[in-house]
N, C-alpha and C positions, 0 to 999 in steps of 0.2 A: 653497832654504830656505823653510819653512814663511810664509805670509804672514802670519800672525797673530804669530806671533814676529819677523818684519820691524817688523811696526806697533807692538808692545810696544818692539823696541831704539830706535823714533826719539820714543815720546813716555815711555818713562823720560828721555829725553836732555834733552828738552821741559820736563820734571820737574826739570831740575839735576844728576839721575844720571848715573851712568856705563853704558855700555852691558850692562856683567857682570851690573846688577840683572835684565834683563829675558828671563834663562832661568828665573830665580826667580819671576818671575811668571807666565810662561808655564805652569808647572807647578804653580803654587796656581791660577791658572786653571782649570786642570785639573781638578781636583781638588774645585771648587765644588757645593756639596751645590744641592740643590732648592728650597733656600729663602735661596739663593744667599749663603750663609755656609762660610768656610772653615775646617776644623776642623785642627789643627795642637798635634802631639804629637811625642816624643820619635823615633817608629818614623818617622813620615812626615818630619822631617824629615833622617833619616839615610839613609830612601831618595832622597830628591831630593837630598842632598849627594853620593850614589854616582852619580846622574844627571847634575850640572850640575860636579863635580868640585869640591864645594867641603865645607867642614866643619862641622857643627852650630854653632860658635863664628860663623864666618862669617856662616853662611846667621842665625843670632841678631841679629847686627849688622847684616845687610841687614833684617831686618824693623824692627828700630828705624829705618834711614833711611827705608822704606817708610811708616813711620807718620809720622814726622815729615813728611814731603814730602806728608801725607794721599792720597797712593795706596791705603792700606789702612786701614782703620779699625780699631780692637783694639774688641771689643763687649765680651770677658770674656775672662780670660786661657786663651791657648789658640785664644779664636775671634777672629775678623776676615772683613771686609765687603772687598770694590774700593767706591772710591769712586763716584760716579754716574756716571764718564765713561766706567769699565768694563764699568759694573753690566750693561751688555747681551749683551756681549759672550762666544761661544760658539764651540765647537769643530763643532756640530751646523750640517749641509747651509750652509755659507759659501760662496759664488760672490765677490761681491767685497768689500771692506772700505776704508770713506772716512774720513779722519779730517781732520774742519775746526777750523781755529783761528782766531777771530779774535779781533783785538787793538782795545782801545779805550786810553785814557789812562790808567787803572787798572788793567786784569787783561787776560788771554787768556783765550779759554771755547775750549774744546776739548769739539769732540761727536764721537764715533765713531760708525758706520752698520755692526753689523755685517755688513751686505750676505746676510742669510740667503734664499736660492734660495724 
């Protein structure tokens, strides 16, 4: 299994989610323009429901839990940001991939190292 979709299933989980969110992210990952904004239309997401086996309605409802749980940010309808603990995070020359959490009395920070070669 891909490592990066390993690290995606254990901190949606991190996140509250269920594991199902994080083939959906895997593939808006994907999909991340240049100026690291993800653009998100009718076509794209009925390709990725033929991909993750899931249905426009669905994959609908997951991007609202996405937003609520601020994994993804909504900039304007249509477009959406990963939050900053993504924001690095890349499919290009990956060797290893760290993801720290630490817990204080109030929150957990979670920083990912996409470990780029």
């Amino acid at each position: 299994m891909d490592k990066i979709l390993l690290l995606l299933t254990d901190y949606i989980q991190i996140k509250g989610l269920t594991k199902s969110f994080a083939p959906l992210l895997f593939e808006l990952i994907s999909v991340k323009n240049k100026d690291c904004k993800i653009i998100v239309n009718a076509s794209l997401k009925r390709d990725i429901g033929s991909r993750i086996k899931a249905t426009v309605g669905s994959i609908d409802n997951m991007f609202t839990r996405l937003v609520e749980v601020g994994i993804l940010i909504r900039l304007d309808r249509g477009m959406y940001a990963v939050n900053s603990e993504l924001e690095g995070l890349s499919y290009e020359d990956i060797d290893n991939i760290h993801m720290k959490i630490t817990y204080n009395d109030k929150t957990k920070n979670i920083e990912i190292d996409g470990g780029k070669k």
